[in-house]
Steps between C-alpha positions, in 0.01 A plus 500: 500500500292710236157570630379329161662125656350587802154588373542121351585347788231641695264379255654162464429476914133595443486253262643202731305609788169460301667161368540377785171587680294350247712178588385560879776657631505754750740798497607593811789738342622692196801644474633432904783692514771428777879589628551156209303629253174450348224183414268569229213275646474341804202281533321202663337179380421201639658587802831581355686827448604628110782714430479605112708675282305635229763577175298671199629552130432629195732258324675187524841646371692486793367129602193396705400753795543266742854470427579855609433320873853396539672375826514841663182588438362165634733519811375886564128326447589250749628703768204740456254249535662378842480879567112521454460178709683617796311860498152307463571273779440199310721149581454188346356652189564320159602692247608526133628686202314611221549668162264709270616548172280770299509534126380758376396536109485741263121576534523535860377182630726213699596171560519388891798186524468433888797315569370271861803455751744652267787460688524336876659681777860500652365625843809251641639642853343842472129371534343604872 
């Protein structure tokens, strides 16, 4: 990945996190990386854990950002969410999936689409 697309990404995270606090969330996380992979966001409101994927773009060409979260990406979410809830200790915790999509215009400002429980999880046999 070019260190411009990276620079972006970064950015588009910074941009969700502040999102989402004004909303009242709390960020426990960005960017928790395990042996799975990686969450953008993880945080907490109302008494319920947030995993978010946070997809940023210049341009629409290639389709909504959100629709770069395909299956795999959803199942690698899924299993990396179990992942932080078995190292935190934390049982019985509800939990859902989130997307941030981040548009970013020409004169450098954005548009925030938070897409709420995005997708719901396929924990099936492999949860706890």
């Amino acid at each position: 990945m070019s260190t411009d697309r990276q620079k972006l990404g970064k950015w588009g995270e910074e941009q969700g996190s502040r999102y989402l606090e004004s909303l009242g969330y709390h960020i426990l996380c960005r960017n928790y990386r395990c042996r799975i992979g990686e969450v953008d966001i993880i945080a907490a409101k109302e008494g319920q854990l947030v995993f978010i994927e946070v997809k940023t773009r210049r341009t629409a060409s290639y389709g909504s950002p959100s629709e770069a979260v395909n299956y795999r990406k959803r199942a690698k979410y899924e299993k990396a969410a179990l992942y932080f809830i078995k190292e935190t200790g934390q049982k019985d915790v509800s939990c859902r999936f989130d997307i941030i999509e981040v548009m970013v215009h020409p004169d450098g400002t954005c548009t925030i689409n938070h897409i709420v429980n995005a997708y719901a999880a396929g924990f099936g046999s492999y949860y706890y």
